[in-house]
C-alpha positions, -999 to 999 in steps of 0.1 A, spaced: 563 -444 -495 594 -423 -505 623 -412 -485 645 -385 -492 680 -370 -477 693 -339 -473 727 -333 -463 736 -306 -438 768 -291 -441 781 -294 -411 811 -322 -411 835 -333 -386 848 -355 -361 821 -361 -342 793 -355 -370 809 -379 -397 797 -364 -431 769 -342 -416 735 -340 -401 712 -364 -421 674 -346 -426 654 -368 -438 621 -365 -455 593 -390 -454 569 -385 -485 535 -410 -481 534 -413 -514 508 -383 -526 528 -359 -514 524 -356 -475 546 -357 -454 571 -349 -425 609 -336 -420 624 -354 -398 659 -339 -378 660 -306 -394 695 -298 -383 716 -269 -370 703 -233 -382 716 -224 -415 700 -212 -445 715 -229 -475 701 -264 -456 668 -247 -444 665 -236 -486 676 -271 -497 652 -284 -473 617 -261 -490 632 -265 -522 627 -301 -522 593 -296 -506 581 -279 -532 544 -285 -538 539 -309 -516 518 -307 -481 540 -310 -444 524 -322 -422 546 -320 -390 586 -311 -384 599 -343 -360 634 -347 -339 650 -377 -329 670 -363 -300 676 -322 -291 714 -325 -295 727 -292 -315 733 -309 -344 693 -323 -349 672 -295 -336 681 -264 -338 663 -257 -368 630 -273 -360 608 -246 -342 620 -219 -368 616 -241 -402 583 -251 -382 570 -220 -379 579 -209 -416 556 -237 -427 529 -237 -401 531 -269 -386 540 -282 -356 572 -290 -342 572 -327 -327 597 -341 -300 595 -363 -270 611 -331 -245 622 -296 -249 657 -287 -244 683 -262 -249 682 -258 -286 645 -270 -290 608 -262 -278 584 -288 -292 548 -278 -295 539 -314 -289 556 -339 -276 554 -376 -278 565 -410 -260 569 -444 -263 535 -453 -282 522 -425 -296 520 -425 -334 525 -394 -359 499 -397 -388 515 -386 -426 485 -390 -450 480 -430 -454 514 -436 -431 512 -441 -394 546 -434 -376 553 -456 -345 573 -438 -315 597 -455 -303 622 -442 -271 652 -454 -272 674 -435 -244 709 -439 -241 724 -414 -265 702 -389 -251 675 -396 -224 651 -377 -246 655 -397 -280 632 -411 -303 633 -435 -331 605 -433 -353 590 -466 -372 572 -467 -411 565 -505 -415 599 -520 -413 621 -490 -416 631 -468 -388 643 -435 -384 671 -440 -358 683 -404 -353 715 -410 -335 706 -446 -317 722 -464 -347 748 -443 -377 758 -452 -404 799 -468 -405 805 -455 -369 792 -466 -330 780 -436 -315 787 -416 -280 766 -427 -255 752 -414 -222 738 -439 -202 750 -475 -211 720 -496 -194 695 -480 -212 715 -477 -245 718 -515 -245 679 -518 -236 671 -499 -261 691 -516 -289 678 -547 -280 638 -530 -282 650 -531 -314 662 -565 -325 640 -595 -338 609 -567 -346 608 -569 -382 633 -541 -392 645 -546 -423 663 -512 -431 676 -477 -406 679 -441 -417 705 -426 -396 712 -396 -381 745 -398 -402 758 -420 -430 742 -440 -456 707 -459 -447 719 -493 -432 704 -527 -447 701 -556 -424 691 -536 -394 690 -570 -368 728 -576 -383 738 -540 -373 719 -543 -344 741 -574 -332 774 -559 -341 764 -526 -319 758 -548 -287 788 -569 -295 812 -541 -295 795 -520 -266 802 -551 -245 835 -551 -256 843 -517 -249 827 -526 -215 849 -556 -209 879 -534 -221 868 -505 -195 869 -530 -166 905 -542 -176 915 -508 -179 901 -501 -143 917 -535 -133 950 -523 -143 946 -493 -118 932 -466 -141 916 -441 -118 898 -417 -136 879 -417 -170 904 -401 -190 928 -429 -174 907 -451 -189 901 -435 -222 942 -433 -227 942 -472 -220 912 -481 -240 913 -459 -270 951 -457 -275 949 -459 -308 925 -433 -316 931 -398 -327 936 -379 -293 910 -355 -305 883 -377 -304 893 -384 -270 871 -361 -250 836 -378 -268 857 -412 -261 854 -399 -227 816 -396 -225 808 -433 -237 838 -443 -207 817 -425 -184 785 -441 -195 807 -474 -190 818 -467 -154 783 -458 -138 769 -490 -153 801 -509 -137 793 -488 -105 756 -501 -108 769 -535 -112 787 -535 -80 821 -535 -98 831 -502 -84 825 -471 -65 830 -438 -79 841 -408 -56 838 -370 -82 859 -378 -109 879 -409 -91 876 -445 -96 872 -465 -60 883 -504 -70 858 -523 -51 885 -552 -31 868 -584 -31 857 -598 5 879 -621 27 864 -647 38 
């Protein structure tokens, strides 16, 4: 089994270095592209380039954010092979789609599913032995924004303890010690939820209240992404009974007299 990177050029705040495409060779030269990226030719011709002479089998995406997908049906269609994905969405049409325990054959490989909502509802990791393909679930140097924190954390934790020795991110370098990485990502989302509830606590009554408590020491443009993960954090507290959310307001549950 090889696996091969290609970097889209598309840097910035909230996709680090770039887009990560990776490409998953079996060995005799099948295989699969995995997150093709945002449309743009000199990645889609760095992409055939290194593809040259061998067979694709199938074009897969982790999640249908505009940074993963956008290229998959066209670069698809180029090569005649199908476009694989667990939902459509606005920047993506899959011609199959796949869940939680289906498998994607790539000549002598089998590639486990694996849904792992929480960045996206609709995202998949995808599994080769002990390596896994965790699209934006797990990046490389960097937590990640996250939509819904109660399945994020489930998800993570579908993860741990499985036999994972290595993860090929969405973006930054491959990560070793995948369980390790695993355990720091839980640690500091519980933080950040501990840290949201103190914020709240204090009388912070909106998100972007709590993102100016919480992430005072991060680089104000960031700020509005900080304010999707806060968001993620306050439904969960609101599912927890911790507080009731009215719009865009925070309701501070008052404990009961007795």
């Amino acid at each position: 089994m090889r696996i091969e990177r290609v970097l889209a050029n598309n840097p910035g705040p909230y996709t680090g270095p770039g887009t990560n495409t990776w490409i998953l060779d079996d060995g005799s030269g099948k295989t699969v592209i995995i997150d093709p990226g945002p449309i743009d030719s000199a990645h889609e011709h760095a992409i055939i380039e290194l593809l040259s002479g061998r067979h694709v089998e199938a074009v897969l995406v982790t999640h249908t954010h505009t940074d993963h997908a956008p290229m998959a049906n066209p670069i698809a269609a180029e090569l005649s092979v199908a476009a694989i994905g667990h939902a459509p969405g606005p920047f993506f049409d899959p011609d199959e789609r796949v869940a939680e325990g289906s498998s994607v054959p790539v000549g002598d490989i089998s590639l486990e599913v694996i849904h792992t909502p929480g960045h996206a509802d609709d995202h998949l990791c995808f599994r080769a032995g002990n390596v896994v393909f965790s699209g934006d679930h797990i990046i490389g140097g960097s937590s990640v924004m996250v939509e819904r924190l109660g399945p994020y954390l489930e998800s993570l934790r579908k993860l741990k303890g499985t036999g994972i020795e290595r993860l090929y991110p969405g973006h930054g370098d491959e990560i070793e010690d995948a369980d390790e990485t695993i355990d720091w990502y839980l640690a500091h989302r519980l933080e950040r939820h501990a840290q949201v509830k103190d914020a709240v606590e204090q009388g912070a009554g909106s998100a972007m209240e709590v993102v100016e408590i919480v992430y005072a020491d991060v680089d104000k443009s960031l700020h509005p992404l900080a304010r999707m993960s806060v968001e993620a954090h306050l439904v969960l507290l609101s599912e927890q009974g911790e507080i009731a959310l009215e719009k865009d307001r925070i309701v501070q549950n008052s404990p009961e007299t007795p």
